[in-house]
C-alpha positions in Angstrom: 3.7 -11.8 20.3 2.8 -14.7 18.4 0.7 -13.8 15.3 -3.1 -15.2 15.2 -4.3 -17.6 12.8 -7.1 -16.3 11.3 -9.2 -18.9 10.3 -8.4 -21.0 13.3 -9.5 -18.3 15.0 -12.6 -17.9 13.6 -13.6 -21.7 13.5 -12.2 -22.1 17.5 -15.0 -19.3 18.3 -17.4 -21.2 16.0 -16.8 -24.2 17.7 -17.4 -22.4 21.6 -20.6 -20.8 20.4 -22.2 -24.1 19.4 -20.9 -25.9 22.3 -22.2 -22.9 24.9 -25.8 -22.8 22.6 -26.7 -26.2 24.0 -27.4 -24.4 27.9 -28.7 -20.9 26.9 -31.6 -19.4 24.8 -29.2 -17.0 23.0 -28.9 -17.5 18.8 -25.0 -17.0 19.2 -23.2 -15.6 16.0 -19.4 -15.3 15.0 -19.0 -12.7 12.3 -15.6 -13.1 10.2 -15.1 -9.5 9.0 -11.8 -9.5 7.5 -13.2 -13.1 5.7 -16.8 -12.0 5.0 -17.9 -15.3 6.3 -20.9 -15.5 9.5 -22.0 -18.2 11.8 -25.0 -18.6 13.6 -26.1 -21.2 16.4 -28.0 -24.6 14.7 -31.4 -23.1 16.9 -31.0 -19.7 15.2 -31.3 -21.7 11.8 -34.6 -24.0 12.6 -36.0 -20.3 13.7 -35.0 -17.8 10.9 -35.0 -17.6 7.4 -31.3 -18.0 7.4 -29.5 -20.2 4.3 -27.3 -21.8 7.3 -25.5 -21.9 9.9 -22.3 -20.9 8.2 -22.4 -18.4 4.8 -20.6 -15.9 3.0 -21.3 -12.8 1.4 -22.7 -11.5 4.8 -24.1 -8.2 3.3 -26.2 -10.1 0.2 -27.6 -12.8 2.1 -28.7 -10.6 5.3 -30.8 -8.8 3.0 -32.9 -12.4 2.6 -33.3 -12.6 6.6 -34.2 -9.1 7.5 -37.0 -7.4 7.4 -37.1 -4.8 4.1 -37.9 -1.7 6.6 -34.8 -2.6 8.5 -31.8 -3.6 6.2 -31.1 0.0 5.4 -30.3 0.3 9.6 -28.9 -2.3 10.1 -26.1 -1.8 6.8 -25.6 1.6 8.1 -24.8 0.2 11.6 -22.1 -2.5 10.1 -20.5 0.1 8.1 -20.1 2.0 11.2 -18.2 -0.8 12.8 -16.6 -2.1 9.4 -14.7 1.6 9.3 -13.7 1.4 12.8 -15.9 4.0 14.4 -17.5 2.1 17.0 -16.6 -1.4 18.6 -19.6 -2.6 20.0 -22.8 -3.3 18.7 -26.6 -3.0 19.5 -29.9 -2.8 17.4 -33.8 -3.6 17.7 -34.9 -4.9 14.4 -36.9 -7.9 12.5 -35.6 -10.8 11.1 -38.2 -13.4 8.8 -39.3 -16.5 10.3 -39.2 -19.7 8.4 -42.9 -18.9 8.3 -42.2 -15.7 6.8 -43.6 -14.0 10.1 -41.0 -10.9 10.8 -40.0 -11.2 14.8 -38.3 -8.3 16.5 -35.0 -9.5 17.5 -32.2 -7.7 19.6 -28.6 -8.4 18.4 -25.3 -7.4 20.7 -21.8 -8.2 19.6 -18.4 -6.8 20.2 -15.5 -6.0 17.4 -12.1 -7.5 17.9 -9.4 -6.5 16.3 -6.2 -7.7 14.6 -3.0 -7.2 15.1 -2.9 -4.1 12.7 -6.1 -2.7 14.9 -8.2 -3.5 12.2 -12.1 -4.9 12.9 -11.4 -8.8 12.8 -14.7 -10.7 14.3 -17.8 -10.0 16.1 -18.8 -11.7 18.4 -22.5 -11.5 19.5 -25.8 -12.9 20.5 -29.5 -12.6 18.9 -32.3 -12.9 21.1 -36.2 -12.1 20.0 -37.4 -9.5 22.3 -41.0 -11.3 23.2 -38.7 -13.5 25.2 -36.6 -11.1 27.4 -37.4 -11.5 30.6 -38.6 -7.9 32.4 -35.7 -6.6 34.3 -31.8 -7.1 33.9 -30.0 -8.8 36.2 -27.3 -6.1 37.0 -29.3 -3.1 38.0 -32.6 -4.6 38.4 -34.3 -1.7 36.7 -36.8 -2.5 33.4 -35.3 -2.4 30.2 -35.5 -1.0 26.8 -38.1 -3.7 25.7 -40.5 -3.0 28.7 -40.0 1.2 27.7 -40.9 0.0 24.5 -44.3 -1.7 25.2 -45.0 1.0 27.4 -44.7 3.7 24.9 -46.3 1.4 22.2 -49.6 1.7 24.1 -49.5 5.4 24.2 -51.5 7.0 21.4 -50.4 10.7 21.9 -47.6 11.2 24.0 -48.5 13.7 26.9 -46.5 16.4 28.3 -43.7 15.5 30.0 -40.0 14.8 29.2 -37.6 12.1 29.3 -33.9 12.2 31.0 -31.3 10.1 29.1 -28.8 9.3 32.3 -25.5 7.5 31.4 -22.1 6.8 34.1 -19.1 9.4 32.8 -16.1 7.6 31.1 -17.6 3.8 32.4 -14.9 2.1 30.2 -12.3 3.1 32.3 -14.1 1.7 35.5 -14.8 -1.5 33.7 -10.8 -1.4 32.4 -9.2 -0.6 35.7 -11.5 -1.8 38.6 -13.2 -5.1 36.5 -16.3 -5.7 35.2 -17.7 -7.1 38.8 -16.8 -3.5 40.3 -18.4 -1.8 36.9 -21.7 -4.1 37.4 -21.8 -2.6 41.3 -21.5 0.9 40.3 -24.4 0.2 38.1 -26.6 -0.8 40.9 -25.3 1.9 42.5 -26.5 4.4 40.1 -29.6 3.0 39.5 -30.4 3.0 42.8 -29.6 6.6 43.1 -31.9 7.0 40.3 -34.9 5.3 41.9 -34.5 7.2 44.9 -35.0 10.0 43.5 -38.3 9.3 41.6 -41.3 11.0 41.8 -45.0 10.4 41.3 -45.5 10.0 37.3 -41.5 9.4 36.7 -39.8 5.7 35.9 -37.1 4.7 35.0 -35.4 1.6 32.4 -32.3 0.5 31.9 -32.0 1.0 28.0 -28.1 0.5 27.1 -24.9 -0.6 29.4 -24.3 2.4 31.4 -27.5 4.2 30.2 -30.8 4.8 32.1 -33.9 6.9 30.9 -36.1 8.5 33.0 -40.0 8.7 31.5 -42.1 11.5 33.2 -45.8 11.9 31.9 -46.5 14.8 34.2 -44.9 17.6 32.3 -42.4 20.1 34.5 -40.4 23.1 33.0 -36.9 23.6 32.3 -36.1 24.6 36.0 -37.7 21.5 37.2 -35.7 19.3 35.1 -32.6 20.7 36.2 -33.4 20.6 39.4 -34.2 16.6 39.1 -30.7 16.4 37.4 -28.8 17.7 40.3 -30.9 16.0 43.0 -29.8 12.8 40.9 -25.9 14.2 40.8 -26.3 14.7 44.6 -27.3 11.8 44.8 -24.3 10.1 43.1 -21.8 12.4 44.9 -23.2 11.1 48.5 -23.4 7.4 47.4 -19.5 8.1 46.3 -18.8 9.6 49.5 -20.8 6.6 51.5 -18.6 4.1 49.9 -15.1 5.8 51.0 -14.6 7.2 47.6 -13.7 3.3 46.3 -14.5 4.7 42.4 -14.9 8.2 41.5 -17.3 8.6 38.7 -20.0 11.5 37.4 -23.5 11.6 35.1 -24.7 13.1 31.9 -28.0 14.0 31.6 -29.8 14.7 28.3 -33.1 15.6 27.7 -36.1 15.7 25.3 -38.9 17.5 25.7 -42.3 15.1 24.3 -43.7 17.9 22.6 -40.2 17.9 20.6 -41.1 14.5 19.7 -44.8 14.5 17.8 -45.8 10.9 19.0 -45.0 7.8 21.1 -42.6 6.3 19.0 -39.9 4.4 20.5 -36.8 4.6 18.2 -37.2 8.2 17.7 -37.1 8.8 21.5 -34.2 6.6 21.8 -32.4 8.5 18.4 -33.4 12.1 20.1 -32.4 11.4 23.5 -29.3 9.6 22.9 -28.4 12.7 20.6 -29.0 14.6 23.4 -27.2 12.7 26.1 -23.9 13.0 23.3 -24.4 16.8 23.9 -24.1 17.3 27.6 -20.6 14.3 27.3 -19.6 16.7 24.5 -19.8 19.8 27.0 -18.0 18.5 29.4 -19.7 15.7 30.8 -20.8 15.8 34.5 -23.9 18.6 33.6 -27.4 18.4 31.6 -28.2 19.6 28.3 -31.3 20.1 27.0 -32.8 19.6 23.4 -32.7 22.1 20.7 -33.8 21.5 17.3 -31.0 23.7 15.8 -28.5 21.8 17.4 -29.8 18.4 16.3 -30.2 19.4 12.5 -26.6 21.0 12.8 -25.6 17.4 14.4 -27.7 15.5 11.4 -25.6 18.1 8.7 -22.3 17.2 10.4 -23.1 12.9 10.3 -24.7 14.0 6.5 -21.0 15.5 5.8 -18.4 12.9 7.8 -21.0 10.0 5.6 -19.8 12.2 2.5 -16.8 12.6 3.0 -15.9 9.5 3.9 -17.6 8.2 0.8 -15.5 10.3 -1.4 -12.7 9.1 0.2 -13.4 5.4 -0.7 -14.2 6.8 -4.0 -10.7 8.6 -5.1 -11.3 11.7 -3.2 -14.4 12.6 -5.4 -15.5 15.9 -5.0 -12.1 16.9 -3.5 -9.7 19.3 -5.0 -7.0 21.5 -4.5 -6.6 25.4 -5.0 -3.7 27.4 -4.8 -3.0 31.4 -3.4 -0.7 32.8 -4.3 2.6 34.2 -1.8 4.2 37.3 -3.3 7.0 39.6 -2.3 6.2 42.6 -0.3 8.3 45.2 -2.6 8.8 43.3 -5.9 4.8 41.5 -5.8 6.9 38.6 -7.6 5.5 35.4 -7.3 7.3 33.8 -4.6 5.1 30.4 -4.4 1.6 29.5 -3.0 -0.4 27.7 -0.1 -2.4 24.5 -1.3 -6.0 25.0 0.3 -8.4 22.0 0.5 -11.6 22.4 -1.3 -14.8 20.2 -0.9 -18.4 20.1 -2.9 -21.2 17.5 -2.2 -23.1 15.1 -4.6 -25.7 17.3 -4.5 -23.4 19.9 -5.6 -22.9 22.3 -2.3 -19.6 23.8 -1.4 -19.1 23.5 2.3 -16.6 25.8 4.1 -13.1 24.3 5.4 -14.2 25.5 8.5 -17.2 23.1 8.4 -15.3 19.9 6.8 -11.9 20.0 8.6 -13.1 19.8 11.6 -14.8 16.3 10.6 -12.1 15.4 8.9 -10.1 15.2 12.0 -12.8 13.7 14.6 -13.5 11.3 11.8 -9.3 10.7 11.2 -10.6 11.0 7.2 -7.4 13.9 7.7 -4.8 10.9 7.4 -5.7 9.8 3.9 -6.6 13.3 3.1 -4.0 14.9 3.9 -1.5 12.4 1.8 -3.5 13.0 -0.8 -3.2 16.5 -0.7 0.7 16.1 0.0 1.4 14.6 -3.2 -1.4 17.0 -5.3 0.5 20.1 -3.8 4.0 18.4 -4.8 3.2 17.7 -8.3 2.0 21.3 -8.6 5.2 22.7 -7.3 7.1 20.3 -10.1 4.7 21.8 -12.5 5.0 25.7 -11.4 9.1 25.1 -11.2 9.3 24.7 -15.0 8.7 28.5 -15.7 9.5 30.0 -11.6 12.9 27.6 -10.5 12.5 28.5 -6.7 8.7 28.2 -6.6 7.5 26.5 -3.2 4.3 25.4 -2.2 3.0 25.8 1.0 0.7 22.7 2.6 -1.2 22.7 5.9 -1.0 19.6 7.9 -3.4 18.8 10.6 -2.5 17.6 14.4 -3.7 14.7 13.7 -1.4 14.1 10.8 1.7 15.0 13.2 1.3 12.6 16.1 -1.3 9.9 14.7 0.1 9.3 10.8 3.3 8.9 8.8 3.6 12.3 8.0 7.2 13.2 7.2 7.8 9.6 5.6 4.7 11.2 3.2 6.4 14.1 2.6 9.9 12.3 1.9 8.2 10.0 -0.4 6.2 12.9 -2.4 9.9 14.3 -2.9 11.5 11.7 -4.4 8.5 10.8 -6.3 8.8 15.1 -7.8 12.4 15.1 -7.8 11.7 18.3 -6.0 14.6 19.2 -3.5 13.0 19.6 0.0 13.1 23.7 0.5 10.6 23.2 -2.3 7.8 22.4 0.9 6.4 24.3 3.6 5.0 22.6 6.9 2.5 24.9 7.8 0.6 24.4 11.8 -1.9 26.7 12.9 -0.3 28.1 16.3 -2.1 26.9 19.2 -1.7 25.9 23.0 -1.5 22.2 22.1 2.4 23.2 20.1 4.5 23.3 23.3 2.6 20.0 25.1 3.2 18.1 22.3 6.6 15.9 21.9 5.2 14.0 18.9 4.3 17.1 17.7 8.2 19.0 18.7 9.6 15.2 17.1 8.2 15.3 13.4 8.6 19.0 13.6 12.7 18.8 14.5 12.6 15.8 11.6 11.5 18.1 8.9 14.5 20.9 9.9 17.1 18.1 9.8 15.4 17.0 6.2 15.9 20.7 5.0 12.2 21.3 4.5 11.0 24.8 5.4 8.2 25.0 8.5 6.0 27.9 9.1 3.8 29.0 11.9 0.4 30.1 10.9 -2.3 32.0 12.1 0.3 34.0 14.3 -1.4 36.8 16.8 -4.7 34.5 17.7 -6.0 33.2 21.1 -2.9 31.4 22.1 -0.3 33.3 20.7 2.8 32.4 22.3 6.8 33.8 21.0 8.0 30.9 23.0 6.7 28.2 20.1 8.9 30.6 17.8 12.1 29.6 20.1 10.8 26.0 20.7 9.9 25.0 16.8 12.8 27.5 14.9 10.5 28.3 12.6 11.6 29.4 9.0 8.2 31.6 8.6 5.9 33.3 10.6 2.6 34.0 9.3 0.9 37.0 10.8 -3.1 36.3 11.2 -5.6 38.4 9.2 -7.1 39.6 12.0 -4.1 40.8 13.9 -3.1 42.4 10.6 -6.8 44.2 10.9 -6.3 45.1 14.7 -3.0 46.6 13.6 -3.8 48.9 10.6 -7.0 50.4 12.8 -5.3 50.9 16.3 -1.4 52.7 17.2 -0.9 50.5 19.4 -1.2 47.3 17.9 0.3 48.5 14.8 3.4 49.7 17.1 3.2 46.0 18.6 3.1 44.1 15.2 6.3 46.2 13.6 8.1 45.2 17.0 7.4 41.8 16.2 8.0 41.8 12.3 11.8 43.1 13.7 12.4 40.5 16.0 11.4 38.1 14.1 13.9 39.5 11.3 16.4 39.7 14.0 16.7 35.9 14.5 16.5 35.8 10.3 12.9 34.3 10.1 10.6 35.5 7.5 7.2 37.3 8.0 4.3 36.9 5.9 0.9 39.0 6.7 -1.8 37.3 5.1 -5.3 38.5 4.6 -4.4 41.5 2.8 -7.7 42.0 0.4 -7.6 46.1 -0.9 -5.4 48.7 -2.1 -5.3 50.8 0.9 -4.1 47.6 3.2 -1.5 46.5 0.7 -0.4 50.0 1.2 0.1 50.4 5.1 1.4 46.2 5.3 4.6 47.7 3.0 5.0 50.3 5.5 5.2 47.3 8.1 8.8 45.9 6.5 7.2 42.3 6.0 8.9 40.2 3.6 5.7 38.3 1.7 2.1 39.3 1.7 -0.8 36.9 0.8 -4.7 37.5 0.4 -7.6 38.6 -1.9 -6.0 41.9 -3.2 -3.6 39.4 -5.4 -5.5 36.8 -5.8 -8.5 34.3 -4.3 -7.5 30.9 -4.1 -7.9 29.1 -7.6 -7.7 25.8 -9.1 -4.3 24.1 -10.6 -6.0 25.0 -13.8 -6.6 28.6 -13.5 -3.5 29.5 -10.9 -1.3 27.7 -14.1 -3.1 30.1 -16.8 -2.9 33.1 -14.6 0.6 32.9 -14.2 1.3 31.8 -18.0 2.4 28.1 -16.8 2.9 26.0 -19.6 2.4 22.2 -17.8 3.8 18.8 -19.2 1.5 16.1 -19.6 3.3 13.5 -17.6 3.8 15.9 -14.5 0.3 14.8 -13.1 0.5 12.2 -10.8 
């Protein structure tokens, strides 16, 4: 493929917008991202309080053109699609006239990308909403700017609801059946939709594939359900009509107005978009309805990913690495230790793993994380090897790192930047049904035997346990889940069942650690069990370099910190 020119590439798109502004209202706009340079249409310039048509320094000279109330918005929304979390863009806010009037403006654009699949240029169109005509061409429904005028002339909103309806998965129609077919399946819908209205209920286009429903005469819960499956009837029969041509299904989220305080119409939009994410999130093809728990757990987890993605940019601030200890069942000799990931806020606040890893994944934050932590746990092995020779640290890598990042080239290089030999390492992955449908997964995995780095299997004896993934991965350790462990020194049978395992696992000359072991009496009954390491509170909680190097009388050189 032959490689794009960027700045050809930005000044042939320049060139098409002006051309194109001479027949159409739009304010056309090409946004070099990788170049930090923008242009706008000559007509958006004689308009707006813009310092040209073409400018640098996008971020600083925006802040001249948009209204004070609105720059905050709209820099979230470009850092959104700056980090690669969303391609397309769309937001209601004011721009200064030359007058020094603010006008509401609507701006659309798309993100291309590079070669590298990095954001490259958006390409977009401004238009001020006082001139948009009343209904869209494609579905012939209102839009967002007519739901907006409507709403505006509502003092108190009264009871009733509104339905946030939007087309399963309509990317893929638009990718594999065109947008001409896409555009028909949204008159298709929308038709649906009207059919199905009832006195004090309308309905607006507000976004591509999404349509809200405004009802002003109240209904309960059962009522709106109802309305959703008469409107997923609906669709199924229209389906059926048309010989099954495209196969599609609808989300439906909803906000009650009493959940809402007043007629305002970004906060409808904010809270019913929320809640249409919900019922996609479920499953897609049902309804959800609003819950203010959910929404300020949802508002946490964006407060978090924003964090952490922050302290990523900013040298992993707030991140750190603690250590716990792996001992040997008989001797309680320090055998080595399992790096665990740590996280505290600005503000201060610890959050839970089980909170942060989660968004560390969704967000892919877990690629540069987890290399980080990769060559933090290797230096500490280096360090702990001074005083215990066959130390080995243990480090948890996610999915995500195995079949999206360059995992095992991360590990290699963390070797050779240690001088550590690679049995120095364990791979751990959390057991899970995922293992045995994964040949990227099976591939790294098989890459780190031939390498001679050790791989364990965690969290052995939950949900999906399976003793196939012991045949399919050859582990070198299996690690026997707390709770198993729990199930097992409370009940004769599950004991009976876990020392069966411990010896065929021995049989096949894999090693067993039982982890989670936090009092006397446990430590007790697991060296009954014939395990060959134990790990958990009764030794030790997980602790930082610092303190894991002082408990164990570690004296560390200077220049073995990376």
């Amino acid at each position: 493929m032959r490689k794009l020119d960027k700045s050809q590439g930005f000044d042939a798109f320049c060139a098409t917008a002006e051309q194109f502004a001479t027949c159409m209202d739009d304010n056309l706009f090409v946004y070099d991202i990788m170049n930090d340079a923008y242009f706008i249409t000559d007509s958006a310039t004689r308009r707006f309080s813009l310092p040209g048509s073409l400018f640098h320094d996008v971020t600083d000279n925006l802040r001249d053109v948009v209204h004070p109330d609105d720059y905050a918005m709209l820099q979230a929304d470009l850092q959104q699609l700056l980090n690669g979390e969303k391609s397309e863009h769309e937001l209601r806010y004011r721009w200064m006239g030359k007058d020094g009037t603010p006008i509401w403006i609507v701006c659309k654009g798309r993100v291309l990308q590079n070669e590298e699949g990095k954001p490259w240029l958006m390409l977009g169109c401004i238009n001020e909403i006082g001139q948009k005509q009343e209904a869209d061409n494609v579905s012939g429904l209102l839009g967002a700017s007519s739901l907006q005028e409507r709403l505006e002339q509502m003092q108190v909103l009264p009871d009733g609801y509104v339905m946030r309806v939007g087309i399963d998965d309509f990317r893929i129609i638009n990718e594999r059946l065109g947008v001409d077919y896409g555009d028909a399946v949204l008159r298709q819908v929308a038709q649906c939709i009207e059919r199905r209205m009832q006195p004090g209920q309308s309905v607006y286009r507000v976004i591509s594939d999404e349509f809200l429903i405004l009802d002003l005469m109240g209904g309960d819960s059962r009522e709106i359900r109802e309305l959703y499956e008469n409107l997923r009837q609906e669709v199924e029969q229209d389906i059926a009509r048309r010989n099954y041509e495209a196969v599609y299904t609808i989300s439906g989220g909803v906000v009650n107005m009493q959940d809402m305080g007043q007629a305002d119409y970004e906060e409808i939009m904010r809270l019913s978009e929320f809640a249409l994410g919900q019922a996609k999130r479920m499953g897609k093809n049902q309804v959800y309805l609003f819950a203010q728990e959910d929404y300020e757990a949802f508002l946490r987890s964006r407060a978090i990913s924003r964090s952490l993605r922050k302290a990523v940019s900013n040298d992993f601030e707030g991140m750190d690495l603690h250590f716990q200890p792996l001992v040997y069942t008989h001797s309680e000799e320090l055998y080595g230790a399992e790096a665990l990931l740590r996280y505290r806020m600005p503000d201060g606040e610890q959050i839970s793993p089980a909170e942060f890893i989660p968004i560390l994944e969704e967000s892919g934050l877990i690629l540069p994380v987890g290399k980080w932590i990769i060559r933090k746990a290797a230096d500490m092995c280096r360090a702990c090897r001074e005083k215990y020779p066959e130390f080995r640290v243990s480090i948890n890598l996610s999915y995500i790192q195995l079949t999206k990042g360059p995992v095992f080239a991360e590990v290699m290089e963390a070797l050779k930047e240690t001088g550590l030999p690679p049995d120095a390492l364990i791979m751990e992955l959390t057991e899970s049904g995922y293992l045995e449908n994964s040949v990227n997964v099976q591939t790294v995995w098989h890459k780190f035997k031939e390498a001679g780095i050790q791989i364990a299997l965690d969290d052995f004896g939950t949900g999906y346990s399976n003793l196939q993934n012991i045949g399919l991965f050859n582990p070198d350790i299996v690690k026997i889940d707390r709770s198993f462990t729990l199930r097992a020194l409370q009940h004769s049978y599950e004991r009976q069942l876990l020392s069966h395992i411990i010896n065929m696992v021995h049989s096949i000359n894999l090693r067993i650690v039982i982890e989670g072991v936090e009092e006397k009496e446990e430590q007790q009954q697991v060296l009954l069990l014939g395990s060959d390491f134990i790990q958990g509170y009764y030794y030790s909680r997980p602790c930082s370099r610092e303190a894991f190097l002082r408990k164990y009388r570690i004296e560390e050189a200077k220049e073995s910190r990376p």
